[in-house]
PATIVO-915367 format. One record per atom (N, C-alpha, C): residue number from 1; atom name; y, z, x. Coordinates in Angstrom, 2 decimals. Example, Ala and Ser with C-alpha at 12.3 -4.5 7.8 and 13.67 -1.06 7.14 Angstrom:
1,N,-5.69,7.80,13.19
1,CA,-4.50,7.80,12.30
1,C,-3.30,7.80,13.20
2,N,-2.25,7.08,12.85
2,CA,-1.06,7.14,13.67
2,C,0.03,7.87,12.90
END
This chain:
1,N,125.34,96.19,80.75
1,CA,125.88,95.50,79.62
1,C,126.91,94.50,80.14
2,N,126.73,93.75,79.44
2,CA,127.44,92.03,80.15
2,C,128.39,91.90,78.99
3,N,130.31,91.55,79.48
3,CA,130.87,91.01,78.23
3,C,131.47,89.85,78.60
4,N,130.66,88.78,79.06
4,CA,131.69,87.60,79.54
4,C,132.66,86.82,78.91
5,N,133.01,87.46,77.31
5,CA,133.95,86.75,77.01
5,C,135.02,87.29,77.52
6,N,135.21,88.60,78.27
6,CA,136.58,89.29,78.72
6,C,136.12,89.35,80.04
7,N,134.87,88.89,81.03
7,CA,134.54,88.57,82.38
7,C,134.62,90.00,82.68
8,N,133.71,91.15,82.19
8,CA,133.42,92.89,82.74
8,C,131.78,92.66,82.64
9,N,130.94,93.71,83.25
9,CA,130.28,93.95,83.59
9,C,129.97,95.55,83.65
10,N,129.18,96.10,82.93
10,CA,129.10,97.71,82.52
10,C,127.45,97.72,83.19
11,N,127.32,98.81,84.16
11,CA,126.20,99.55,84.42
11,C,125.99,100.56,85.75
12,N,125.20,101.25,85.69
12,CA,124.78,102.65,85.94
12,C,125.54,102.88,87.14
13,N,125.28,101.76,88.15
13,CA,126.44,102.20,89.41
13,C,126.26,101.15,90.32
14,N,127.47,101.16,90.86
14,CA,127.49,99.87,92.24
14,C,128.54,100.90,93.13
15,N,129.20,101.10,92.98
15,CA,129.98,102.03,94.26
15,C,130.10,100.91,95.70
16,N,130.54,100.47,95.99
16,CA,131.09,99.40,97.08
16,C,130.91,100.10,98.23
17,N,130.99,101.52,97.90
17,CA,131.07,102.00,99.69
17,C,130.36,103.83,99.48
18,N,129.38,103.58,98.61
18,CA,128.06,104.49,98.22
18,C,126.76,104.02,98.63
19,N,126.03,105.11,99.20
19,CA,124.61,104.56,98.68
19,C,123.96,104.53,97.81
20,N,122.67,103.24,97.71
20,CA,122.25,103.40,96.18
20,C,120.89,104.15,96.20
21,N,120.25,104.63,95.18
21,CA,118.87,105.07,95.20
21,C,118.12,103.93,95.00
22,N,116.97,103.65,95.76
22,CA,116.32,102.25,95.85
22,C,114.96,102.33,96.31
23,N,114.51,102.64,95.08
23,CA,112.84,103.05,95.68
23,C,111.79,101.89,95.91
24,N,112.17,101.06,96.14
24,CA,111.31,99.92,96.53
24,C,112.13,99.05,96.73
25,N,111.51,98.06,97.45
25,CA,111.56,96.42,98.21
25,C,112.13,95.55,96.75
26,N,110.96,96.13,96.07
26,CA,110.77,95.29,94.53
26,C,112.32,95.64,94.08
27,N,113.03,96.67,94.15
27,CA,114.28,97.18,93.19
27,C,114.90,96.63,94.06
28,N,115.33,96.50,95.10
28,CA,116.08,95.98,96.09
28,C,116.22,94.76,95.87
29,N,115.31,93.87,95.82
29,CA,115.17,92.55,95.33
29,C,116.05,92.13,94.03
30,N,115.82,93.17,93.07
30,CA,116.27,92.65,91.86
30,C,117.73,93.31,91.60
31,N,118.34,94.10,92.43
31,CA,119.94,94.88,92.54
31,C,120.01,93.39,92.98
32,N,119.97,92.57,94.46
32,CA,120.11,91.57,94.74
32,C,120.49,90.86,94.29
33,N,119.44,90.00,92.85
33,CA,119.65,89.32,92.17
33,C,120.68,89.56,91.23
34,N,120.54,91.01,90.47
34,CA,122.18,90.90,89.79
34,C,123.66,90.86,90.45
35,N,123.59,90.84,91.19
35,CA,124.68,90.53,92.34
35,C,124.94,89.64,92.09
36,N,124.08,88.62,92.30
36,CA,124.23,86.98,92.91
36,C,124.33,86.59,91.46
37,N,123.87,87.87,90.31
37,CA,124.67,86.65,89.55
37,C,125.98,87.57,88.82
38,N,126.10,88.20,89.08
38,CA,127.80,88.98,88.84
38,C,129.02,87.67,89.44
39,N,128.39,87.08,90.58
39,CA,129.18,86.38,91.58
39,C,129.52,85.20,90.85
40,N,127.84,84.49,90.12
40,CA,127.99,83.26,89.62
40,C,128.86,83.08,87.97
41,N,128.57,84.40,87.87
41,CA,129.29,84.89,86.13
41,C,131.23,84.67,86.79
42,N,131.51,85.07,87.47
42,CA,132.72,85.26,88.13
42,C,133.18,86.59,87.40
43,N,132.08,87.47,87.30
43,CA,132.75,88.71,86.45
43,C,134.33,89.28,87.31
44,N,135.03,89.98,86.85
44,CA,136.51,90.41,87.62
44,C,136.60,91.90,87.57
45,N,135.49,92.26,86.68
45,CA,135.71,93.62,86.48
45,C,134.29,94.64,86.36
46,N,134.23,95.42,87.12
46,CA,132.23,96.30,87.26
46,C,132.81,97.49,87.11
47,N,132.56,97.57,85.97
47,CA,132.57,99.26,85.57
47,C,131.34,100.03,85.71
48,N,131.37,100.99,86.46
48,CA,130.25,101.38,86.57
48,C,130.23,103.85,85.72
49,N,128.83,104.12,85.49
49,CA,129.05,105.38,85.50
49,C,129.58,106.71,86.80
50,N,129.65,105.85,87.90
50,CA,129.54,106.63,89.31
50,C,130.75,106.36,90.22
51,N,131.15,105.79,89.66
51,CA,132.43,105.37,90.78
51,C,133.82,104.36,90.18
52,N,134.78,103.91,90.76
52,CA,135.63,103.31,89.86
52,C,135.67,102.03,89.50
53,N,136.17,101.22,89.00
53,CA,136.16,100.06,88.38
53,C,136.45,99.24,89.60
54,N,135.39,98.22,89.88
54,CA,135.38,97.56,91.16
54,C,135.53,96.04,90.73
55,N,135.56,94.99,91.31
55,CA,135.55,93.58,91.27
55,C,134.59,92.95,91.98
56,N,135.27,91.49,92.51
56,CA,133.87,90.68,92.88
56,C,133.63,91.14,94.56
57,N,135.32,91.49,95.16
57,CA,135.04,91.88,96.18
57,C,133.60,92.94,96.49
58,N,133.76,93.80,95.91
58,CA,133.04,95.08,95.69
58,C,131.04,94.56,95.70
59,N,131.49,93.47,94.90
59,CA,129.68,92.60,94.72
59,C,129.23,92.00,95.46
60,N,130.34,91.95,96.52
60,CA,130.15,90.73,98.17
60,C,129.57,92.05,98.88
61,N,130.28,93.10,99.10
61,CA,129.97,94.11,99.92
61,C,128.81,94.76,99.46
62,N,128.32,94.89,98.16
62,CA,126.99,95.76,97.57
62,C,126.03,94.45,98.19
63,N,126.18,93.16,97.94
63,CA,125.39,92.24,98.02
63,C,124.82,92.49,99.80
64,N,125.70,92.24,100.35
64,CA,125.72,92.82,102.28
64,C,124.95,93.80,102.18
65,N,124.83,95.26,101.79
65,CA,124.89,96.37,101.83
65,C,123.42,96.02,101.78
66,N,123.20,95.62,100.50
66,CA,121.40,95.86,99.82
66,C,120.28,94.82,100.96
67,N,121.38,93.98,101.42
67,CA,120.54,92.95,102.41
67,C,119.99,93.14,103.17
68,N,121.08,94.48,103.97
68,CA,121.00,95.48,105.61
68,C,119.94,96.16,105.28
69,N,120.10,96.98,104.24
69,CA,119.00,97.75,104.06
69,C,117.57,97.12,103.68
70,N,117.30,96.20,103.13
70,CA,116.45,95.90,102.74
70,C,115.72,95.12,104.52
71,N,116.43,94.60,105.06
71,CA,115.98,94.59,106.02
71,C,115.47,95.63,107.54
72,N,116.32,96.81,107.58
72,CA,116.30,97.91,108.05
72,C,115.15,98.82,107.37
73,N,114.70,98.18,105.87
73,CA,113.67,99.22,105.39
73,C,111.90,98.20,106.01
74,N,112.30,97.36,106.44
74,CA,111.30,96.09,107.08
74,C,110.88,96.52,108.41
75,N,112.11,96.76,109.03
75,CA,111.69,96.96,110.54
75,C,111.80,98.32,111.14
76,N,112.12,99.32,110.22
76,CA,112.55,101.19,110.60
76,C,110.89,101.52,110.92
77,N,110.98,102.53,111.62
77,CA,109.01,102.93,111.75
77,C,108.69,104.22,111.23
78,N,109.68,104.85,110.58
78,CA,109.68,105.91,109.64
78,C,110.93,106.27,108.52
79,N,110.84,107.50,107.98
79,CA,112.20,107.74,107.48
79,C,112.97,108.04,107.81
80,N,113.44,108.56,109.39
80,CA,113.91,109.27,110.10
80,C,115.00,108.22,110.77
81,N,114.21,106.91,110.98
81,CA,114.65,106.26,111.91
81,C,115.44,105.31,110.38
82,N,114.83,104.83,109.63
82,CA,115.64,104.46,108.08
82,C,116.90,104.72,107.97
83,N,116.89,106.14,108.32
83,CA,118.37,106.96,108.25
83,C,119.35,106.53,108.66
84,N,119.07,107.12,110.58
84,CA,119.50,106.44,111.17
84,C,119.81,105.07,111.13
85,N,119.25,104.13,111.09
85,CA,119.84,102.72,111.60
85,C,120.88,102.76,110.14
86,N,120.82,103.02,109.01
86,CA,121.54,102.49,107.67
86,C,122.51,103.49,108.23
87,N,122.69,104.27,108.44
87,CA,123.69,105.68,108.75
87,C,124.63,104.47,109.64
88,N,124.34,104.07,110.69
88,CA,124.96,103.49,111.83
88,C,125.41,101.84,111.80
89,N,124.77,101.28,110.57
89,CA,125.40,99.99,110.00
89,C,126.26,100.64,108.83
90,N,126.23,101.61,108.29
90,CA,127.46,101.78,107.40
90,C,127.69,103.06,107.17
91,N,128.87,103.14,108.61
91,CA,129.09,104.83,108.72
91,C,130.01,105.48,107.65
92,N,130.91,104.27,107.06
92,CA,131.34,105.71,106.29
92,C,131.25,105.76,104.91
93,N,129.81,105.35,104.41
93,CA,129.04,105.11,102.82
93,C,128.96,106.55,102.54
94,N,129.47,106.62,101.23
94,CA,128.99,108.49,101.05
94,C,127.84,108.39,100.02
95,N,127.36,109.28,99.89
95,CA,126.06,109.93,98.91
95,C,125.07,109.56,100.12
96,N,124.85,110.65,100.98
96,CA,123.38,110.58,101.55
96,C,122.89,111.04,101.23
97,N,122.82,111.72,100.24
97,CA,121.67,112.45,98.88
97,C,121.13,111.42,98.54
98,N,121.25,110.36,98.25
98,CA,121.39,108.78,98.07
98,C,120.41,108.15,98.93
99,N,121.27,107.98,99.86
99,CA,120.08,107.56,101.20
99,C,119.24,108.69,101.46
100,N,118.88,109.58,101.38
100,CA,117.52,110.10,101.77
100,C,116.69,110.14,99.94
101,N,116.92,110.11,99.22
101,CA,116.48,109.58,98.44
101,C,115.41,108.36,98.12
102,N,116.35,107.37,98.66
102,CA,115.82,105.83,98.83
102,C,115.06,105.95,100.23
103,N,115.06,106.91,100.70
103,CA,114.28,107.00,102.41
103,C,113.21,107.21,101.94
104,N,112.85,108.27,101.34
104,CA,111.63,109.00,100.57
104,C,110.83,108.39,100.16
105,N,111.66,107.66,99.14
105,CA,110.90,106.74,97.99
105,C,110.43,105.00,98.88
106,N,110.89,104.90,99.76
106,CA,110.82,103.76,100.79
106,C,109.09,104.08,101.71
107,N,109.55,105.43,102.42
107,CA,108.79,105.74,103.66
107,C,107.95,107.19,103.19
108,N,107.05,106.46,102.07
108,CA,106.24,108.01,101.58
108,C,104.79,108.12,102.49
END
């Protein structure tokens, strides 16, 4: 939910320094895109259900985040190795319930 006359932004979760569940290329793509346009909205405020009230900083770093992975889910040669490399570009993301989640649903 979008309120740009007060520049917030309401939905399910962004967590800046979480992982997300991301069962495809295709969802990855389109987290992406609402990013890029959280950025262009100049929203100031992302409330989300999962974590605390973040800003644009927070949409630079999810934006990074979804990029790594989406590229790491391109070149990994299983789920194992998925893990690993996202584990080791962003060691201290919590919910790896999260990431093996999105491993699963990535590398079935």
């Amino acid at each position: 939910m979008e309120i740009p006359a007060i520049g917030v932004v309401y939905r399910h979760m962004l967590g800046s320094k979480v992982h997300n569940i991301l069962p495809s290329i295709a969802y990855i793509d389109a987290e992406i895109a609402d990013m890029e346009k959280y950025q262009q909205e100049g929203y100031g405020l992302i409330l989300t259900s999962h974590y605390v009230p973040e800003g644009q900083e927070a949409v630079k770093e999810k934006l990074r985040y979804l990029r790594k992975v989406k590229e790491l889910a391109g070149q990994s040669k299983d789920k194992a190795d998925f893990i690993r490399q996202v584990k080791a570009n962003f060691p201290t993301y919590e919910g790896d319930n999260y990431l093996e989640m999105s491993a699963s649903a990535l590398f079935k």
